[in-house]
Backbone as a printed PyTorch tensor [residue, N CA C, xyz], in Angstrom:
tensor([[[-25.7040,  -6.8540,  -6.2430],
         [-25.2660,  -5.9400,  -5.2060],
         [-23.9310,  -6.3490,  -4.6040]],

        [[-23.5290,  -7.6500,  -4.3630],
         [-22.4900,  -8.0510,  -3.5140],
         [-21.2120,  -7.5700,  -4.5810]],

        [[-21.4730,  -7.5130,  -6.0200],
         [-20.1650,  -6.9100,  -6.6860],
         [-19.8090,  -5.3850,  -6.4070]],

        [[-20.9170,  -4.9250,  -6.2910],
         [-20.4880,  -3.4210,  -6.1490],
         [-19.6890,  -3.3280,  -4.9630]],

        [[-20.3020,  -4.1910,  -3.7810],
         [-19.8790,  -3.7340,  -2.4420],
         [-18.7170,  -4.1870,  -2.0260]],

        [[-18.4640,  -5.2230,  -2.8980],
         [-16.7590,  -5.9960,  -2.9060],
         [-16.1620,  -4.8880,  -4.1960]],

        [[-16.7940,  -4.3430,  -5.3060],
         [-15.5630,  -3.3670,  -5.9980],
         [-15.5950,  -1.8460,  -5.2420]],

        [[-16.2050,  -1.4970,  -4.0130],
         [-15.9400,  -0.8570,  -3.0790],
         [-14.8150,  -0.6600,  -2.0780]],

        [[-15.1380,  -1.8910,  -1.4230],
         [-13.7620,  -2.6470,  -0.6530],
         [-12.5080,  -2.8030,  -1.9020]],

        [[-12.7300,  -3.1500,  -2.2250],
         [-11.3110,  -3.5650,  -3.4780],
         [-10.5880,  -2.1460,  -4.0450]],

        [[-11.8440,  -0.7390,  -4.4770],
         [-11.3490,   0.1480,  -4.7750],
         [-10.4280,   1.1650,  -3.5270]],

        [[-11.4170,   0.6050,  -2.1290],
         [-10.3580,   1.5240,  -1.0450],
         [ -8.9460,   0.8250,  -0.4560]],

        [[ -9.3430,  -0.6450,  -0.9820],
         [ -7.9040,  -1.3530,  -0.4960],
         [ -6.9710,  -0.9640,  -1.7300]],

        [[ -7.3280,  -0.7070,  -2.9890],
         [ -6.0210,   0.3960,  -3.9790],
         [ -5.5960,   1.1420,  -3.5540]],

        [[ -6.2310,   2.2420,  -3.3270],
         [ -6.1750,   3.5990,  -2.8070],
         [ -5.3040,   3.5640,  -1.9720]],

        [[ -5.3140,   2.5670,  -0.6790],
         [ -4.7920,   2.7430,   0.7660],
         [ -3.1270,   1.9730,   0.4790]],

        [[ -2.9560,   0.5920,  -0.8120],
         [ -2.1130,   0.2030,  -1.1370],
         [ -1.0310,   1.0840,  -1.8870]],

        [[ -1.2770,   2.4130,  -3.1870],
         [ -0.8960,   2.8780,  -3.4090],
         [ -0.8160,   3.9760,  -2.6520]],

        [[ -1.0030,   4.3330,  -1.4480],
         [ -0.5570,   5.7100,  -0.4480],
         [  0.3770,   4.9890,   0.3220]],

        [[  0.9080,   3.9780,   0.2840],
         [  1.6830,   2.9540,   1.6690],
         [  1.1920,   3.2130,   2.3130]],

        [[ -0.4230,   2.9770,   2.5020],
         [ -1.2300,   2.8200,   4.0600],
         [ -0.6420,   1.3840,   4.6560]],

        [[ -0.9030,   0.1930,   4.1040],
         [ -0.5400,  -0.5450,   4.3650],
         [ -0.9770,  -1.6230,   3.6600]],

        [[ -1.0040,  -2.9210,   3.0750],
         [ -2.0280,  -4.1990,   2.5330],
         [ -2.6330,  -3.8130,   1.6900]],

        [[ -2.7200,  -4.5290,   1.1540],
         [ -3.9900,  -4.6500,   0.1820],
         [ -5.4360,  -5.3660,  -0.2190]],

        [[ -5.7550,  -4.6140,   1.3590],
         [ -6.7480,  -4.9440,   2.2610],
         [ -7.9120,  -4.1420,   1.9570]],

        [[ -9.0950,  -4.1910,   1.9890],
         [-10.1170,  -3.1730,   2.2910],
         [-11.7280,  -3.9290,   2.8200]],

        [[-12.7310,  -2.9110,   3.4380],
         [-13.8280,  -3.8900,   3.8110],
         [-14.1610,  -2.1100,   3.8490]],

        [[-15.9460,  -2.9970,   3.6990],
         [-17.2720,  -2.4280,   3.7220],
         [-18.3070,  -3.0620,   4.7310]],

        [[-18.9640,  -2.1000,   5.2410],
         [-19.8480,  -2.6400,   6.1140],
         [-21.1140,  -2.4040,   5.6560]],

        [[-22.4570,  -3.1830,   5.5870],
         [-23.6140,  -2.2890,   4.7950],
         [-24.6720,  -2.8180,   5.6030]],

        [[-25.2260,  -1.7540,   5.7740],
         [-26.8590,  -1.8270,   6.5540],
         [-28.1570,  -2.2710,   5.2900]],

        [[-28.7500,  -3.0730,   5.1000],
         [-29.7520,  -2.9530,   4.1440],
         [-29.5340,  -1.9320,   2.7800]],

        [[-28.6520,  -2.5200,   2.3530],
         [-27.9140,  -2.2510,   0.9320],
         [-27.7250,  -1.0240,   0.9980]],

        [[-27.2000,  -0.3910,   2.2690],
         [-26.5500,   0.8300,   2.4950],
         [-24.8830,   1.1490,   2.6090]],

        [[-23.9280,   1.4590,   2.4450],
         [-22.8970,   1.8160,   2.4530],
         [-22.8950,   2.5700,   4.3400]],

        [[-22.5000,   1.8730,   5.2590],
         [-22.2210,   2.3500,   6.4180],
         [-21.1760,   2.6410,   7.0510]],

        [[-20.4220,   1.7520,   6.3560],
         [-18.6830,   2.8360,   6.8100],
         [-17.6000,   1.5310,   5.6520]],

        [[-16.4080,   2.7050,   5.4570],
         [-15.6010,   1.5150,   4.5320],
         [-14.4300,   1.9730,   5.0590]],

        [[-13.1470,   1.2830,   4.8160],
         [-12.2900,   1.8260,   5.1550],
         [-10.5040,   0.4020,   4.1850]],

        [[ -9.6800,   0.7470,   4.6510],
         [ -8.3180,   0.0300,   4.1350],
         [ -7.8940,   0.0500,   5.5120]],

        [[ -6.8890,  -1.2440,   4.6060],
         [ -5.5740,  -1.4280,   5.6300],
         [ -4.8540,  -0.1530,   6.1180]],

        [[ -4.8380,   0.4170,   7.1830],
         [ -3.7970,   1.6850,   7.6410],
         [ -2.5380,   1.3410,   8.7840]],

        [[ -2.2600,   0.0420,   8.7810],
         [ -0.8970,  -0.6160,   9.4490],
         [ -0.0810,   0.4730,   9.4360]],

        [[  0.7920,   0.6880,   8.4790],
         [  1.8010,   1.2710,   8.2630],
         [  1.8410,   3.0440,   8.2580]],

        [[  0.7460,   3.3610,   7.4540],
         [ -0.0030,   5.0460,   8.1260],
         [  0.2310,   5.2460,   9.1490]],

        [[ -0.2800,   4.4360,  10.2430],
         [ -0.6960,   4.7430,  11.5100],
         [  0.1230,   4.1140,  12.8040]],

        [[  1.1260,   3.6080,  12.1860],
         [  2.1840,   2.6650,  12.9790],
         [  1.2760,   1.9730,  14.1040]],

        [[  0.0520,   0.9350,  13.4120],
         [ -0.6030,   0.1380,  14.0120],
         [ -0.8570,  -1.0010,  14.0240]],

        [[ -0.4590,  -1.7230,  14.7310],
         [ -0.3860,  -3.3910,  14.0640],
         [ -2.3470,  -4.0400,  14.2770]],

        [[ -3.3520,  -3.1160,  15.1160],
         [ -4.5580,  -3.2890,  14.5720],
         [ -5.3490,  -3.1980,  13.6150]],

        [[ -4.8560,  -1.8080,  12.7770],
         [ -5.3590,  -1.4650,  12.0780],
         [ -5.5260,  -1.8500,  10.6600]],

        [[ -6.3320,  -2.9200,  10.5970],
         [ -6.5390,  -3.7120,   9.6330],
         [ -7.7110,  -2.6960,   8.8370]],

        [[ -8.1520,  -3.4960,   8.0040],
         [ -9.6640,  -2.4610,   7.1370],
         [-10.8750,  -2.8950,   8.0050]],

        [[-10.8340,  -4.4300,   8.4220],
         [-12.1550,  -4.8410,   8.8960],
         [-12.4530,  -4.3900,  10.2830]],

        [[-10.9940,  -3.9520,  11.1780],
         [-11.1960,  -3.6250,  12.0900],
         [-12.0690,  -2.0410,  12.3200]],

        [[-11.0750,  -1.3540,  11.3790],
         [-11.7180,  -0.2050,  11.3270],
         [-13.0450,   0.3050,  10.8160]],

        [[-13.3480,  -0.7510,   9.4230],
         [-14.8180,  -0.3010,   9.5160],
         [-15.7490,  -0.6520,  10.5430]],

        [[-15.3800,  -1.6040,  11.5190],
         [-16.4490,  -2.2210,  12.3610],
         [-16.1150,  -0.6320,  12.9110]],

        [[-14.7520,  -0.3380,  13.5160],
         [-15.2970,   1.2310,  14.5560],
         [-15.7650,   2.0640,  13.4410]],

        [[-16.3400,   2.5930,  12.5720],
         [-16.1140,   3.9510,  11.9780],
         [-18.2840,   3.1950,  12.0700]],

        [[-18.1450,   2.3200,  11.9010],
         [-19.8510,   1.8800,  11.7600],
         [-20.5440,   1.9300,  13.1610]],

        [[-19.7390,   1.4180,  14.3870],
         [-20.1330,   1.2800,  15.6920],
         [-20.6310,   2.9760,  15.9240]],

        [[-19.4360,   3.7370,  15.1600],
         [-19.9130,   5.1780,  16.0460],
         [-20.9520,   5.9340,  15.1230]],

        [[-20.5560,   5.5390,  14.1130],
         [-21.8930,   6.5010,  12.7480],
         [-23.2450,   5.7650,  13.5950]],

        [[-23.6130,   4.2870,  13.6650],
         [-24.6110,   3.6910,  14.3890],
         [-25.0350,   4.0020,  15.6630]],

        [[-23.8890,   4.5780,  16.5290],
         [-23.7210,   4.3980,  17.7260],
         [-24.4630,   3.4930,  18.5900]],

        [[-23.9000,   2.5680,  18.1870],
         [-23.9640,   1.0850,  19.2110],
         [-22.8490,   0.3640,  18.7010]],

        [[-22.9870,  -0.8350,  19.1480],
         [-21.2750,  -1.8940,  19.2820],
         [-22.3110,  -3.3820,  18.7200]],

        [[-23.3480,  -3.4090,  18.3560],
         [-24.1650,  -4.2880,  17.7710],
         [-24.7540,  -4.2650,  16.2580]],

        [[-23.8850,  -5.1370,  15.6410],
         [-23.9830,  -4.7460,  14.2170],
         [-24.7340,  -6.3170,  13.7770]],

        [[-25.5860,  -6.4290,  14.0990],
         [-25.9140,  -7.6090,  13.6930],
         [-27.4200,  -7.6900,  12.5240]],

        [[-27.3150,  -6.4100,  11.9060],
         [-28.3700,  -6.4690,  11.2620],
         [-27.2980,  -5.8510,   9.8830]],

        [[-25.9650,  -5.8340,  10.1410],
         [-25.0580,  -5.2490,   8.9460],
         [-24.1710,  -6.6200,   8.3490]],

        [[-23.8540,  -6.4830,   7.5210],
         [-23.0350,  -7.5750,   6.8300],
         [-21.7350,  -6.5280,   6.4140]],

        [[-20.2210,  -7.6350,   6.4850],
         [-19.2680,  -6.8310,   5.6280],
         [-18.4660,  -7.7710,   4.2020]],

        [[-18.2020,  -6.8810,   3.9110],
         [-17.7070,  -7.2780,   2.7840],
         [-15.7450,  -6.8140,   2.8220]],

        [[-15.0600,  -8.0970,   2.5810],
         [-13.2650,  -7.8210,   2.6330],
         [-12.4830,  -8.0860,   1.3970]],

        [[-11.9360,  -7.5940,   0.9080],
         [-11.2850,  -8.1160,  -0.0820],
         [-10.5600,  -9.2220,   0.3490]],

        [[-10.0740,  -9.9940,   1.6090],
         [ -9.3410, -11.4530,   2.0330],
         [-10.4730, -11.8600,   2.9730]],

        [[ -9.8620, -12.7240,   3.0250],
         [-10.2280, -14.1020,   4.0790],
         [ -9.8050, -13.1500,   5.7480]],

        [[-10.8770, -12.7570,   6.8890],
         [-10.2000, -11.5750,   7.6490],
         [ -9.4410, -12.7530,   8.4480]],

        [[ -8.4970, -11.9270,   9.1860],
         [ -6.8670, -12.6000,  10.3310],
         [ -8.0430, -13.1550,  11.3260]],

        [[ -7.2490, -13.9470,  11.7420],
         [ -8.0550, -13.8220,  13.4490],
         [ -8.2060, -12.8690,  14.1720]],

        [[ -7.4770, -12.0280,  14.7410],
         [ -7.8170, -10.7830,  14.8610],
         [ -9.2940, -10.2480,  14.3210]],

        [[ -9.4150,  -9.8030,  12.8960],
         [-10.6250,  -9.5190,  12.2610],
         [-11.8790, -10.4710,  12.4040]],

        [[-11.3480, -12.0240,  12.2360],
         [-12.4510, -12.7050,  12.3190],
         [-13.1030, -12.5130,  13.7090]],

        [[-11.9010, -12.1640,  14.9420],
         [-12.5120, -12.4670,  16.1500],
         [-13.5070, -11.1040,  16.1980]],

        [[-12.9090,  -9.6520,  15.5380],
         [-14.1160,  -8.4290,  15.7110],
         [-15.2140,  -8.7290,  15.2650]],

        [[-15.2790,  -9.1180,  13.7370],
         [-16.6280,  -9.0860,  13.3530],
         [-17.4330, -10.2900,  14.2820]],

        [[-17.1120, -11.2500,  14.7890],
         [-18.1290, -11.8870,  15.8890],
         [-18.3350, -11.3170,  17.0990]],

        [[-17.3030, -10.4380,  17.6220],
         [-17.4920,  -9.3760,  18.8180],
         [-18.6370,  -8.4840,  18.2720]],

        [[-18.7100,  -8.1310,  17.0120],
         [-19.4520,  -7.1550,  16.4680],
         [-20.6790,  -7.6220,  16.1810]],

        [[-21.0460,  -8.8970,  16.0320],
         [-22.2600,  -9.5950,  15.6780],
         [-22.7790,  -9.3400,  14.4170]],

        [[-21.6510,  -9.2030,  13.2510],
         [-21.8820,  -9.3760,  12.1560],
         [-22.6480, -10.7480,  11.9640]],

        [[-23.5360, -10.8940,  11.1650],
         [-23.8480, -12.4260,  10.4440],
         [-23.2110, -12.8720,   9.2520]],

        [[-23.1750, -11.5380,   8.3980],
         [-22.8880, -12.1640,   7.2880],
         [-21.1140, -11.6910,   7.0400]],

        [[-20.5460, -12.6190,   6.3370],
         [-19.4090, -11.7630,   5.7380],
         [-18.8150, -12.1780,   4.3420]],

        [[-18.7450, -11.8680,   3.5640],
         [-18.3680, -11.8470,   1.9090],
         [-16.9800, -11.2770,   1.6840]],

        [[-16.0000, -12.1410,   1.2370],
         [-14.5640, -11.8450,   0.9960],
         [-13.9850, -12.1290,  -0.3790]],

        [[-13.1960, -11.3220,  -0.4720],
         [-12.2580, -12.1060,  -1.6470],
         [-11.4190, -13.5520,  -2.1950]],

        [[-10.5490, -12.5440,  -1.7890],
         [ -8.6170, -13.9340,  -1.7130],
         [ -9.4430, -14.7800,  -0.3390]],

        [[ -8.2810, -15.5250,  -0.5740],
         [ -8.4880, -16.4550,   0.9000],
         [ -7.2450, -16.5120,   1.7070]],

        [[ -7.2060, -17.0890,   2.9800],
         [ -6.2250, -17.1310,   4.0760],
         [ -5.0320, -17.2980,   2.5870]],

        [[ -4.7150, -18.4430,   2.1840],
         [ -3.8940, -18.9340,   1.6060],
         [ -3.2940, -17.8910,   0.5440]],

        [[ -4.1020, -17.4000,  -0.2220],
         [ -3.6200, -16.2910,  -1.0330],
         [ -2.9750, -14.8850,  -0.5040]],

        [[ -3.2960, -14.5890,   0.7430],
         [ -2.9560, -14.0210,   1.8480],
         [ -1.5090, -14.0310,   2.0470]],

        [[ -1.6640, -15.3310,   2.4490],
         [ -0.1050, -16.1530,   2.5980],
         [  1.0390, -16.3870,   1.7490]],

        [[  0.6410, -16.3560,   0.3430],
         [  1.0930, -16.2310,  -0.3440],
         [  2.2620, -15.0970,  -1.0490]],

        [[  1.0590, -13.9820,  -0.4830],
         [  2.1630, -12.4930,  -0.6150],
         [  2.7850, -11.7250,   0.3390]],

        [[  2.2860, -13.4780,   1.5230],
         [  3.9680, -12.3300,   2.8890],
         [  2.9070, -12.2660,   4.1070]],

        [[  1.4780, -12.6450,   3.8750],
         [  0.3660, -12.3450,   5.2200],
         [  0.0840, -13.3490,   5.9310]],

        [[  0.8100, -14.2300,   6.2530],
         [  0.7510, -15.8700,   6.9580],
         [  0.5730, -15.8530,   8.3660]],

        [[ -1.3030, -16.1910,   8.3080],
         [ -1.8550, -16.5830,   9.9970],
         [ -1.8670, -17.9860,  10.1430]],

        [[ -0.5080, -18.4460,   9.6210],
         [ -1.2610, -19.6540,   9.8530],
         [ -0.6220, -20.0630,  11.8050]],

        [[  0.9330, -19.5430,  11.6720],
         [  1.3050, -19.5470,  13.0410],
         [  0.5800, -19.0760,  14.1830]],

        [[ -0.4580, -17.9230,  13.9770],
         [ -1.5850, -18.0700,  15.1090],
         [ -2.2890, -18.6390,  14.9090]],

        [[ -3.1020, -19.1050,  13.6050],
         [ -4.1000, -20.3700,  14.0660],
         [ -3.8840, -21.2880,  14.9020]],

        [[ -2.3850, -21.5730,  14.4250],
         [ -1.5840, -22.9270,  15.2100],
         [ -1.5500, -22.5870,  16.7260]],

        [[ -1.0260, -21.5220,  17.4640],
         [ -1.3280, -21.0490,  18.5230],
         [ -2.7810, -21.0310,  19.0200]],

        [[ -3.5350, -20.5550,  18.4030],
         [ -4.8080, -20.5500,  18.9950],
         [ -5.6220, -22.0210,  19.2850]],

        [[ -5.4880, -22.8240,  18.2630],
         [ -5.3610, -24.4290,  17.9120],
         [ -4.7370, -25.4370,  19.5770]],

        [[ -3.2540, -24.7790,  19.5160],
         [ -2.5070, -25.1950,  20.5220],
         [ -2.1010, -26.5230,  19.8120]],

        [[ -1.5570, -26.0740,  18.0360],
         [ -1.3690, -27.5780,  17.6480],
         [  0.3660, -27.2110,  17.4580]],

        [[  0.7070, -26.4510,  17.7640],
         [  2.4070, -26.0110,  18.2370],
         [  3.2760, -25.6650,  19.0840]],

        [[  4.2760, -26.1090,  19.5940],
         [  4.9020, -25.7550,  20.5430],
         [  5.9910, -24.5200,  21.0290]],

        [[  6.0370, -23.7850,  19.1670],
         [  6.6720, -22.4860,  19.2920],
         [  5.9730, -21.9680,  20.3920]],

        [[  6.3890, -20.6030,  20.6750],
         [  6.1510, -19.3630,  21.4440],
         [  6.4360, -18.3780,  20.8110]],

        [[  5.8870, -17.5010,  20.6510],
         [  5.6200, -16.0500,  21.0110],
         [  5.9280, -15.1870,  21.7920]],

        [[  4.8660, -15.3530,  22.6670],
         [  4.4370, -14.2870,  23.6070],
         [  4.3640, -15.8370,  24.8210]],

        [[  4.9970, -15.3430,  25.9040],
         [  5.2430, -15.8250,  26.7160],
         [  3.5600, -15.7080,  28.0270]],

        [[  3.2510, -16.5130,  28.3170],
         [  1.7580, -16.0730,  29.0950],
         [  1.9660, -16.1130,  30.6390]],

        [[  1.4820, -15.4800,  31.8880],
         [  1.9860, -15.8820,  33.0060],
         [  0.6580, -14.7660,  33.9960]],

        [[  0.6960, -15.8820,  34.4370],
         [ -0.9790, -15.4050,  35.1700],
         [ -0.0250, -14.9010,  36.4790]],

        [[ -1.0590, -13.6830,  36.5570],
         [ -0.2040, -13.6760,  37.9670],
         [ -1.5360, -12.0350,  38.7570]],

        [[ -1.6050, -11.7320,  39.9230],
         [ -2.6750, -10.7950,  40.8320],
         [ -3.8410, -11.2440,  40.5630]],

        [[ -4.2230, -12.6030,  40.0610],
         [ -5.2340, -13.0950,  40.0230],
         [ -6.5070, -12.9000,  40.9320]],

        [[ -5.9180, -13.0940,  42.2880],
         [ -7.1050, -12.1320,  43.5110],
         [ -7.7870, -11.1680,  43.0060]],

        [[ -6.5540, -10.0190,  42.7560],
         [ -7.2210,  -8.3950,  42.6000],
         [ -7.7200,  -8.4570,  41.7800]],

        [[ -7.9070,  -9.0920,  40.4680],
         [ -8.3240,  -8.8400,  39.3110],
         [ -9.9800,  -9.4380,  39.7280]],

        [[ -9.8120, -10.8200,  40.4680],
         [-11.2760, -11.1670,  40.6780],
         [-12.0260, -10.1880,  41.1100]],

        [[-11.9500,  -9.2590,  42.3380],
         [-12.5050,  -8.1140,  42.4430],
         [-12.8940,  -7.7310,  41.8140]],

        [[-12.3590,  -7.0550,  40.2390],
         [-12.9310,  -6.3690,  39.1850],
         [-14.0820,  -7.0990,  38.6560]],

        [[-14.0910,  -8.7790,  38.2950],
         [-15.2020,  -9.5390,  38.0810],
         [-16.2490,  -9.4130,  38.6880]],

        [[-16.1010,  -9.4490,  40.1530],
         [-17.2190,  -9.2160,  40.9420],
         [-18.1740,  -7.9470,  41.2410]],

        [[-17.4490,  -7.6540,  40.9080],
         [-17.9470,  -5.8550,  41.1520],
         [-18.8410,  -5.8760,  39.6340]],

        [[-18.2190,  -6.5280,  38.7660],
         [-18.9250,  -6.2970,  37.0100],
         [-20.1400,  -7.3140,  37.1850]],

        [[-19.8790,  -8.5580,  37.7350],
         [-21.1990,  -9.0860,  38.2970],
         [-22.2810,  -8.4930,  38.9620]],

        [[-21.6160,  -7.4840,  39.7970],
         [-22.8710,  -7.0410,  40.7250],
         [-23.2350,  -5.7200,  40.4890]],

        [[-22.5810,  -5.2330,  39.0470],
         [-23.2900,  -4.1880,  38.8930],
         [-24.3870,  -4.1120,  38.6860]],

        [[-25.7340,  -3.3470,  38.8690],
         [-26.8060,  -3.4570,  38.4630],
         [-26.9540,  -2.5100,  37.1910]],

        [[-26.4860,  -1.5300,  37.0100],
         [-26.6930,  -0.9180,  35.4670],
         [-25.6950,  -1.1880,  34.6190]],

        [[-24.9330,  -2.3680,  34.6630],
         [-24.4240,  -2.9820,  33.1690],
         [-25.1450,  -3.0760,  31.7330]],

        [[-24.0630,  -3.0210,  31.3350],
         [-24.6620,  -3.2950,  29.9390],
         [-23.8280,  -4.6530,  29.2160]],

        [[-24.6790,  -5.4170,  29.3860],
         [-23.9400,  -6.4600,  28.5700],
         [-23.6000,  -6.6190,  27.1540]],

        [[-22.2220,  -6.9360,  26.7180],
         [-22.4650,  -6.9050,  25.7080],
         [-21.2420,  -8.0610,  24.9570]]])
């Protein structure tokens, strides 16, 4: 089963590569050897620097499911997903995930995370994105109020 569902992903990351969607990226999401949403890289389609494949199948599955808890689905990527991706599918409570290439092969053809790992790491002193805390008060408000809601939904 895991070949089909990776020559799934692999066949929509063609598709989306030869339309200049963007990468040559793709992922599948599957419920109990179900096909629940698939999708490609659409970066460049969609002039989106989110729109990865893994991102999008997690939304196209959240709403076919309608819930934001996918933890009984596994996906399948043709790469190793960005941080970005890695960080959805654990927002998403994927368990499982099955990939292709790896970070490195990634990297290889021009897709190099390694400068945010290093950022995220904090094992570099470049910059980026400049960080600067600042209405810290007002914002606590918003915390508190999300604390004391009583019909939250945690998630």
């Amino acid at each position: 089963m895991k070949k089909k569902f990776m020559d799934i992903a692999a066949k929509g990351a063609l598709k989306g590569l030869r339309k200049n969607h963007g990468g040559p990226f793709g992922a599948v999401i599957i419920q109990n050897n179900n096909v629940i949403s698939k999708a490609h890289n659409e970066v460049i389609k969609n002039n989106d620097p989110t729109a990865h494949a893994e991102i999008l199948a997690i939304r196209k599955a959240s709403k076919k499911l309608k819930r934001f808890d996918l933890s009984d689905c596994e996906i399948y990527s043709t790469c190793e997903p960005c941080p970005m991706c890695f960080a959805a599918i654990h927002w998403a409570k994927i368990r499982s995930l099955y990939y292709g290439c790896s970070k490195e092969d990634a990297a290889n053809i021009g897709f190099d995370d390694k400068f945010i790992y290093e950022v995220i790491k904090e094992t570099t002193n470049k910059k980026q994105v400049t960080k600067v805390q600042t209405h810290r008060e007002e914002c606590l408000k918003l915390f508190e109020e999300w604390e004391n809601k009583k019909d939250k939904i945690q998630y």
